[in-house]
N, C-alpha and C positions, 0 to 999 in steps of 0.2 A: 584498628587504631584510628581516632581523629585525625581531622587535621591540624587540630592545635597539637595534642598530644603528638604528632609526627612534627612538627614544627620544634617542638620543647627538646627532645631526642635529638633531631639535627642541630640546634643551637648547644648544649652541652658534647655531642660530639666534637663538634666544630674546635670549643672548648679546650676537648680534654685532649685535642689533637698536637696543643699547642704545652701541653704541660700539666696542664689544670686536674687534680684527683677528681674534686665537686664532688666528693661522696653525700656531704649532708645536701648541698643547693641542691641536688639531682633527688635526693628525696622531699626535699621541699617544693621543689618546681612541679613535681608531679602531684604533690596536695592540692598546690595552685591550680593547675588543670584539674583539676577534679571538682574541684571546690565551683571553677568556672562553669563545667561543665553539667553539673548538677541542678544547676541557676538556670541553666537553659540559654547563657550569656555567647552571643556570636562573636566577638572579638574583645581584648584584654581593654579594659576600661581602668580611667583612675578609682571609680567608688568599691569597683570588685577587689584592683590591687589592696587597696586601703580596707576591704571590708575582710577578705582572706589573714591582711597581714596582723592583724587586732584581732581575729575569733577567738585565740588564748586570752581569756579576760583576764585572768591573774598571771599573764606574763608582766612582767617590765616593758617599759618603753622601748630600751636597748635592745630587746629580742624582736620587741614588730618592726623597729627598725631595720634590722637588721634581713627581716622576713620580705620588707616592700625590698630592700635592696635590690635579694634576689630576684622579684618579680621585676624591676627595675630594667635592670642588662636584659632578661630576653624580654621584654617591650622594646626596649632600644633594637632588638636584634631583628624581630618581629616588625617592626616600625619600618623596614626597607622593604617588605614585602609586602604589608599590608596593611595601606595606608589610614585605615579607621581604627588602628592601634594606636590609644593614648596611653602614653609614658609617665608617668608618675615622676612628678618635677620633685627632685634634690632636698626644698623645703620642705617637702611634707613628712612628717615624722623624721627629722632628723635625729642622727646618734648622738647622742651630748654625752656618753659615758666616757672617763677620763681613763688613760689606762693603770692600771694595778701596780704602785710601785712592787719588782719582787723580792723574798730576801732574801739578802748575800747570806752565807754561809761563813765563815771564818775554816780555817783549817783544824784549829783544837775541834769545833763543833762536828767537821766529817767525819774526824775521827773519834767522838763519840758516839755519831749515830751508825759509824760500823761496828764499832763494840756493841753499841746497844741490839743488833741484828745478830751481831752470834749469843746473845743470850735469849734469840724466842728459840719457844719449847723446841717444835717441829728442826732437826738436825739439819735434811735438806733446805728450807725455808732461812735457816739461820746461815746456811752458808752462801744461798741465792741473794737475799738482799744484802749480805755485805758486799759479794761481788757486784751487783747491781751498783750499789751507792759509790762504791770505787770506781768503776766504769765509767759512771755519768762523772764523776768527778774530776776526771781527767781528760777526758776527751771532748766533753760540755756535748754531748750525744742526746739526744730528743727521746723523752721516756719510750714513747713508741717505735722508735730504733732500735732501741736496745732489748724490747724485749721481742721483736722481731727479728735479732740475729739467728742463724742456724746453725749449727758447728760449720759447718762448711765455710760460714762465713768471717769465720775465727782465726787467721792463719795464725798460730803459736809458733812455729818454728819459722815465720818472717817478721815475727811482730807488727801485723796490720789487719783493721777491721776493714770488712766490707759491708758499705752498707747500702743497699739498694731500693731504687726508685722508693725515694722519701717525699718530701713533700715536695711538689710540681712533679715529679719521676724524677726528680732527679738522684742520680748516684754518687759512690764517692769510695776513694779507701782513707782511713785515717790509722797513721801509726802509730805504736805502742812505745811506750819508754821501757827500756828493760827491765824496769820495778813492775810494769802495770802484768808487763805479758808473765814474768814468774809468777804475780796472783793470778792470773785467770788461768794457767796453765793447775796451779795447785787446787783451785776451786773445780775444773774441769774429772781432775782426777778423785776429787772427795764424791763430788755430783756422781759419776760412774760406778765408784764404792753404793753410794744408797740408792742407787736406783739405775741399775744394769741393764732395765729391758726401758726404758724409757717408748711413752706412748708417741711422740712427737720429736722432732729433728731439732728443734729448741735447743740454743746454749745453752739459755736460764730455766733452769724447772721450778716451777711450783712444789710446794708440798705433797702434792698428789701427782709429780712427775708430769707436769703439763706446762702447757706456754704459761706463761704470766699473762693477766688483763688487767685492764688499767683500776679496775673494781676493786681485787683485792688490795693490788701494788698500793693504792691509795690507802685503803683502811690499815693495810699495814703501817705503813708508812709514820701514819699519825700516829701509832701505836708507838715508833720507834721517837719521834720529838719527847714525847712523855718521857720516856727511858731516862733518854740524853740529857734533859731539863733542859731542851729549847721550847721557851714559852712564844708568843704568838705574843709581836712586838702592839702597845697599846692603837686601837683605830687601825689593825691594819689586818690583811688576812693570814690568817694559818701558812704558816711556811708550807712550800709543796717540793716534792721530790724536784719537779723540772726547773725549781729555783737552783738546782746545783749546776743548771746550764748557764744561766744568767751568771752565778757567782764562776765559774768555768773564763765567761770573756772577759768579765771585770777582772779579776785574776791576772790574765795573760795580760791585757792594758797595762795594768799597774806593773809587772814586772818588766814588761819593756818601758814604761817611762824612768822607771829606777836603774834602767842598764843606760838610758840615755839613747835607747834608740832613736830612730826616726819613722815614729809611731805612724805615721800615713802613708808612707811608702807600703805600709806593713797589713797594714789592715785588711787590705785584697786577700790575704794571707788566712787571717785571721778568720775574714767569710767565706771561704770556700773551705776552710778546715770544718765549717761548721753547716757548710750545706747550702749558705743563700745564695741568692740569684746575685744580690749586686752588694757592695760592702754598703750601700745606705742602710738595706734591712739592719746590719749588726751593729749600726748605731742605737736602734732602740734597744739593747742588749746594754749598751755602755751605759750606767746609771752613775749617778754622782755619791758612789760610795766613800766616807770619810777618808781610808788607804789612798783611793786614789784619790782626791783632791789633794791630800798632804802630797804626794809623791811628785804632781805637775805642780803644785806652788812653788817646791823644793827647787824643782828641773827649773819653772819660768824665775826663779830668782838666782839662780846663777846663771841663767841667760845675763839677764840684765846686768849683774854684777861684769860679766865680761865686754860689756859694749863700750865702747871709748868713749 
């Protein structure tokens, strides 16, 4: 191994020491060295960061941005050890991409695209993604959670998920309302009917009795908007499954503004139900959906109604 490449290793350890997965950066960092290394180039320069981050011609902007980032931090990291490492300054290729508003969901609409799920053909498949769609639905759970649950990690008879080292490693259990755990208990038992010898420890089975990937779950998925007749709102993108996480917090916001909570007390609540580090993350979760603006105008106008 080099010594960049042993430098790149130790910088992502160092990393992932602290929380950090870096599954994709740690594939990309080692293109970077390679890409370096190839060049015959003795230390991390701007024109290589910059020449590496751009070789995708037909990427977007947003992606070689995104590419120098990573090269970015270990220059930065690199940059204490070795001092003829230039760091690729901020302005160069900057990310201008805005983020994706997501769509909320309405409740009539969840509960069509779970009807729409128990009528694909495949029996197992039809009763995976409703439970699927239920699941996210209620616990606002990250696609990739949920179809890395195990049974194991399913307690039915306490009503509580366990879901482990997610994103940063971080863990968590999140409980079940007693409507959610009789479905998954009844999905549990049809699952076991059609497919008894099950290849994988998997909650959710695939149609061929396998984990779910994010490949199919998607193309289904769009399969199942068609069903339902959720059209893909004008200028905007294709509804996605993990928008049922998004509509999940927006949801719980709006219901506590309408009980008159005291919604910031609360919110701590709200982010660690859902995995993040600090409740700022689950602000960008909070969108300014019509419900909820009617509900805090409602709440901020009988504030003021009550001030002397």
């Amino acid at each position: 191994m080099t010594a960049l490449a042993q430098s790149a290793e130790d910088y992502l350890a160092m990393r992932r020491s602290v929380g950090y997965a870096l599954r994709q950066e740690g594939r990309m960092l080692a293109s970077f060295v390679g890409y370096v290394e190839d060049r015959g180039i003795a230390h991390v320069t701007v024109e290589a960061a910059l020449g590496w981050a751009t070789a995708p011609a037909q990427a977007s902007p947003t992606w070689w941005a995104k590419r120098l980032t990573v090269v970015r931090g270990f220059a930065t990291y690199l940059k204490t050890v070795d001092e003829d490492t230039e760091v690729p300054p901020k302005a160069l290729l900057p990310n201008r991409a805005s983020r994706t508003t997501p769509y909320l969901f309405s409740p009539a609409e969840i509960t069509a695209l779970m009807a729409a799920a128990r009528r694909l053909p495949s029996p197992l498949r039809a009763a995976t993604f409703e439970a699927l769609i239920g699941l996210m639905a209620v616990t606002g759970a990250r696609t990739g959670e949920a179809m890395a649950l195990d049974r194991t990690d399913v307690d039915l008879a306490q009503g509580v998920l366990t879901i482990w080292r997610s994103k940063l490693g971080k863990s968590r259990q999140v409980p079940l309302h007693p409507s959610a755990t009789t479905a998954l208990a009844r999905y549990a038992v049809r699952r076991d009917e059609l497919c008894p010898r099950a290849a994988t420890p998997s909650f959710l089975l695939s149609g061929g009795g396998t984990r779910l990937n994010h490949t199919t779950v998607s193309t289904t998925f769009a399969g199942l908007l068609d069903d339902a007749g959720i059209a893909t709102p004008p200028a905007r993108r294709r509804p996605r499954l993990y928008d049922l996480r998004h509509s999940f917090a927006v949801a719980t916001l709006t219901d506590w503004h309408a009980e008159g909570a005291d919604v910031q007390s609360r919110l701590p609540v709200l982010s660690t139900w859902m995995g993040h580090v600090k409740p700022s993350t689950t602000y960008w979760y909070l969108h300014a959906a019509p419900e909820l603006l009617a509900v805090t105008a409602a709440r901020l106008e009988r504030y003021l109604e009550e001030q002397p």
